[in-house]
C-alpha positions, 0 to 999 in steps of 0.5 A: 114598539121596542124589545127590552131584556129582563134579566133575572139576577140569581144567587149562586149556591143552593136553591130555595126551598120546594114550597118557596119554588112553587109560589115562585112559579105560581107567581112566574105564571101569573106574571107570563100570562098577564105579559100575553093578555097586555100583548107584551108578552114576546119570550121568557124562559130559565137557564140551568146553573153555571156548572152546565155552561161551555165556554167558547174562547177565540185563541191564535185563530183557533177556538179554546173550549173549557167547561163552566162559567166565563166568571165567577160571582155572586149572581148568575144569569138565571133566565131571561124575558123579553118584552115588547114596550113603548119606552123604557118607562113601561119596561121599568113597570113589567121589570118591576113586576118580574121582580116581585113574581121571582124576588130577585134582582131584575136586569132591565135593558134595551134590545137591539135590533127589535122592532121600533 
């Protein structure tokens, strides 16, 4: 069994609406707990805006510590889940429902170093 990352892709700029956020969650949940019964489930978890990240930078042996994203763009890392799947394929079907839970982009890729 390997580990895939599923990535959620999030826009920059202005959250949805309070009532779009609830179905949205209600929708997470569903999708979290049917990862649990189908014994997928391994973590899953959002991430605040860019605006609260730190970058770390390795500079003439030394370490530049700066405030904010790495870049900048149009989408940003809004969280992450990571699930266990025989192959891609069955990746694919769990991104795909992630998908729809959150309407938004789902990056689906291949964990390293999870258990074959």
């Amino acid at each position: 069994m390997k580990y895939y990352l599923l990535s959620v892709m999030q826009p920059v700029g202005d959250p949805p609406a309070p009532e779009v956020l609830e179905e949205i969650g209600e929708n997470l949940d569903a999708f979290h707990q049917e990862l649990r019964e189908a014994g997928a489930w391994v973590f899953a978890g959002g991430l605040h805006g860019p605006e609260s990240s730190t970058v770390l930078r390795p500079r003439d042996g030394d370490v530049l510590i700066t405030d904010g994203p790495y870049a900048e763009g149009k989408e940003v890392l809004g969280g992450i889940c990571l699930v266990r799947a025989p192959d891609l394929d069955a990746a694919l079907w769990w991104g795909r429902k992630a998908a729809l839970a959150t309407t938004l982009p789902i990056e689906v890729r291949p964990f390293m170093g999870g258990a074959e």
